[in-house]
C-alpha positions, -999 to +999 in steps of 0.1 A: -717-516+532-746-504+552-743-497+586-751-523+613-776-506+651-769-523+684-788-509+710-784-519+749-806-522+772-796-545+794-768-528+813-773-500+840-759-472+810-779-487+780-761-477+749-765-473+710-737-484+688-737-472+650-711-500+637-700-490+599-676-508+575-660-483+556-645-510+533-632-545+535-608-532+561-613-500+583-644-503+603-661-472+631-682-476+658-691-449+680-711-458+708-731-432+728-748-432+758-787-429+762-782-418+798-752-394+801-748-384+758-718-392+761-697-410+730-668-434+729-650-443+698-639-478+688-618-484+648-605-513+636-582-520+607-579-553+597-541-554+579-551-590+571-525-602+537-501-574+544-469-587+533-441-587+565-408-576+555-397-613+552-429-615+522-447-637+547-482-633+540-496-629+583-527-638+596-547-617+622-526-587+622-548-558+631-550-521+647-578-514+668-580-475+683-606-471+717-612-431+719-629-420+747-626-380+748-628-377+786-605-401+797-580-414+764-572-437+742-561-475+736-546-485+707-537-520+702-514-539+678-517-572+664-488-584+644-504-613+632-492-653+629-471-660+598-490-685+576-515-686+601-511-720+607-501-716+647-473-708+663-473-667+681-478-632+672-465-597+684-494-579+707-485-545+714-506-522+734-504-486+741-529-464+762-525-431+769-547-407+793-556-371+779-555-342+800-534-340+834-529-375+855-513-377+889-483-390+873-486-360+847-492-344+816-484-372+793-480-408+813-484-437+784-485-469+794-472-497+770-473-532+772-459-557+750-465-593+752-470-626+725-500-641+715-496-685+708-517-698+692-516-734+686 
């Protein structure tokens, strides 16, 4: 599993991305930025043939995490499509500032919504 380089150049903050697969199902990728230094976060776990609690076998289900130290961080929840033959899927999405807001210490904002797919 060796890691995969994407640099960018083509954008007014060109970037370098270090993408690595730590197995079949958990992949990293910070990103940092050849102007500024600084570094974002992105994780995904893939939860692909994780039994539901009904022993349906779901397609697409995944967790993917966006950590950016400065501002906060964005998780987002994919319950997947039972069978995965169509029909819709759970997306949950959660992102929560660090340090103080306007609104204060601690303001999350959650969304829930359903994917269909047909």
């Amino acid at each position: 599993l060796l890691p995969v380089t994407v640099l960018r150049l083509d954008v007014d903050d060109s970037t370098l991305t270090l993408v690595r697969a730590l197995d079949g199902n958990k992949i990293i990728a910070p990103t940092i930025s050849l102007q500024s230094g600084k570094i974002v976060y992105d994780y995904h776990l893939d939860l692909e043939g994780v039994e539901s609690s009904t022993s349906h076998q779901k397609v697409g289900s995944s967790l993917r995490a966006h950590v950016d130290p400065s501002k906060g961080v964005i998780l987002k929840w994919t319950d997947g499509i039972p069978g995965g033959s169509g029909g819709s899927c759970w997306v949950t999405e959660c992102r929560v500032p660090l340090g103080i807001t306007a609104t204060g210490p601690l303001a999350a904002n959650v969304r829930v919504g359903r994917r269909w797919v047909m």
